[in-house]
C-alpha positions as CSV (number, residue, x, y, z in Angstrom):
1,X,-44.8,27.7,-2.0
2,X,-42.7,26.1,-4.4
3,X,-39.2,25.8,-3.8
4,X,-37.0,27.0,-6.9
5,X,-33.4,26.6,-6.8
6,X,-33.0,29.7,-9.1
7,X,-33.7,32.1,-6.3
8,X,-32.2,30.0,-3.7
9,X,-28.8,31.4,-3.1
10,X,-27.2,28.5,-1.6
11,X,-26.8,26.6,-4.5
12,X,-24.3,26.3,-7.2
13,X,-23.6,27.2,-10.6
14,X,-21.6,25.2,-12.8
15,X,-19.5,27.0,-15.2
16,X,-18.8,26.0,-18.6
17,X,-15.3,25.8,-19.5
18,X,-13.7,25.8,-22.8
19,X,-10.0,24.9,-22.9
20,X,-7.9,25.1,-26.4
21,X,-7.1,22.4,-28.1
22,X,-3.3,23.3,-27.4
23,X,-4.4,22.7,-23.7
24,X,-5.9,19.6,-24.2
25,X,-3.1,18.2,-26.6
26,X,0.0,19.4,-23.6
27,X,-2.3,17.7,-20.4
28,X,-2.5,14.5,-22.4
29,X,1.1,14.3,-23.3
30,X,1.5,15.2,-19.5
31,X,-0.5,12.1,-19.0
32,X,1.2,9.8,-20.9
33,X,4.1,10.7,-19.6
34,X,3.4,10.0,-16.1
35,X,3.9,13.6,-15.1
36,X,0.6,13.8,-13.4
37,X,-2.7,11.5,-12.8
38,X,-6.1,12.1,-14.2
39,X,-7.5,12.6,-10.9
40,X,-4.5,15.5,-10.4
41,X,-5.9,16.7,-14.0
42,X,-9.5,16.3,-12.4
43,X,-8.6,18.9,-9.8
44,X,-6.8,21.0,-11.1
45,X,-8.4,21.9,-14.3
46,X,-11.7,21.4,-12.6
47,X,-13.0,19.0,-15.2
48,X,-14.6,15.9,-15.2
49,X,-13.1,12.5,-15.1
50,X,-15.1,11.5,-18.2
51,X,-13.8,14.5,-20.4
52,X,-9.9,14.1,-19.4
53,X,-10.6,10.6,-20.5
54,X,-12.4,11.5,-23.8
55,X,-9.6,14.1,-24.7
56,X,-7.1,11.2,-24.3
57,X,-9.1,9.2,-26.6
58,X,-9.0,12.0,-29.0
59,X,-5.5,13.5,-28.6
60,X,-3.4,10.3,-27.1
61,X,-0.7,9.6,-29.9
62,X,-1.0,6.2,-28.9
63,X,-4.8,6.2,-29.6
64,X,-3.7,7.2,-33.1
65,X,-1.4,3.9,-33.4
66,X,-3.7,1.9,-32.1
67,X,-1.9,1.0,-28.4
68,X,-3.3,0.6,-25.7
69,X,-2.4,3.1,-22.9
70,X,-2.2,2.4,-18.8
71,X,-3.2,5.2,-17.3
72,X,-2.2,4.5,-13.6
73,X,-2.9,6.7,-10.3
74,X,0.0,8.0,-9.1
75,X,-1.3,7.0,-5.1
76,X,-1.2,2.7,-6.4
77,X,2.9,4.2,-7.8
78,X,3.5,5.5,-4.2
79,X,1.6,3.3,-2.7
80,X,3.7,0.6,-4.8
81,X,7.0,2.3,-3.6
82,X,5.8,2.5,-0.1
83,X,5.3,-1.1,0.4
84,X,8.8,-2.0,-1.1
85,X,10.4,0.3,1.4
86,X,8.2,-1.0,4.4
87,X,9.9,-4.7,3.2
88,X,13.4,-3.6,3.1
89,X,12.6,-2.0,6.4
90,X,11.3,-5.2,7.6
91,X,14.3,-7.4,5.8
92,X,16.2,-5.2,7.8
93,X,14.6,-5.7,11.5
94,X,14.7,-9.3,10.6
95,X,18.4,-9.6,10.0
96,X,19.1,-7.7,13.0
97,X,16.9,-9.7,14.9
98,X,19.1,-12.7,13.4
99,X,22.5,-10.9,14.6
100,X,20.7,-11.5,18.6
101,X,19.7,-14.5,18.2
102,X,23.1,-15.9,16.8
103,X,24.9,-13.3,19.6
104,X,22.8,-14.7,22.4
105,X,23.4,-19.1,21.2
106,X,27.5,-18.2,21.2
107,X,27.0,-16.3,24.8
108,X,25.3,-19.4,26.1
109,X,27.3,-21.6,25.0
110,X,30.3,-19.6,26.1
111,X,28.6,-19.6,29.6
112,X,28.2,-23.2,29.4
113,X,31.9,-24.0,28.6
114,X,33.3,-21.7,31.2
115,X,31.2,-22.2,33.7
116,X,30.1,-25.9,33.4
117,X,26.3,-25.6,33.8
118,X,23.7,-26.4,31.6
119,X,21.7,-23.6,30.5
120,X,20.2,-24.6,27.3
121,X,18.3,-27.5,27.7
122,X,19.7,-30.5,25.3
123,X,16.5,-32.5,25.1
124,X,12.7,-31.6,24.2
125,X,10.3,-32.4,26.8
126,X,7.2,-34.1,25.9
127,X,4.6,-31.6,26.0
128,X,1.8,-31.6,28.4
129,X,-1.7,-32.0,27.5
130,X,-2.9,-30.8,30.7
131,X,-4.4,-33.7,32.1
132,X,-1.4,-35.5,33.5
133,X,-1.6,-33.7,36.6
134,X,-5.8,-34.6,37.2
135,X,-6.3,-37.7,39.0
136,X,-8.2,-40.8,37.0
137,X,-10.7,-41.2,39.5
138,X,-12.0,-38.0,40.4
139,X,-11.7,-37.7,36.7
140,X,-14.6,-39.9,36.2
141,X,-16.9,-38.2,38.4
């Protein structure tokens, strides 16, 4: 038997949508003015991509003036602002983390003054490959 989808009723109609010209003109200038994204427009008019896209082309007043026009995604604008707040936050952490350090040098030397002890080593220490402590001629074995 042959399976038609026009008695099957699990699928889904698409409905055809007509939107005035009013309409079209007021989501566009919404559009250029940032107030909301295509995708937004997408969802919430339940049209295609291709058609917000072809009534900006048709009703942009920059199209008309030849511009070109950015349309960007509001999630790279929060995603933008996001990022900026995550580097103040680290800026932040960092100066803070600067505050210890500089806290911690003036306690030690401090505690080095009053109590006449080295605690912060003066010279570097050559560093140690590892092999200084292997004998030479069980190395060779």
């Amino acid at each position: 038997m042959v399976n038609n989808s026009i008695f099957n009723p699990e699928t889904k109609t698409q409905r055809l949508r007509y939107f005035s010209i009013d309409i079209k003109k007021k989501i566009v200038r919404d559009l250029e003015k940032n107030l909301h994204s295509v995708s937004d427009v997408c969802k919430t008019y339940q049209v295609s991509r291709t058609s917000v896209y072809r009534w900006i082309y048709k009703y942009s007043s920059m199209a008309k003036r030849d511009q070109k026009q950015v349309v960007e995604a509001k999630s790279d604008t929060k995603k933008i602002k996001a990022l900026e707040q995550r580097i103040k936050e680290l800026e932040r952490i960092v100066g803070q983390k600067q505050l210890a350090i500089e806290f911690n040098e003036k306690m030690i030397e401090i505690a080095e003054n009053r109590f006449n002890i080295e605690i912060k080593k003066k010279s570097v220490s050559k560093a140690s490959s590892g092999l200084d402590s292997i004998d030479p001629s069980t190395a060779s074995k």
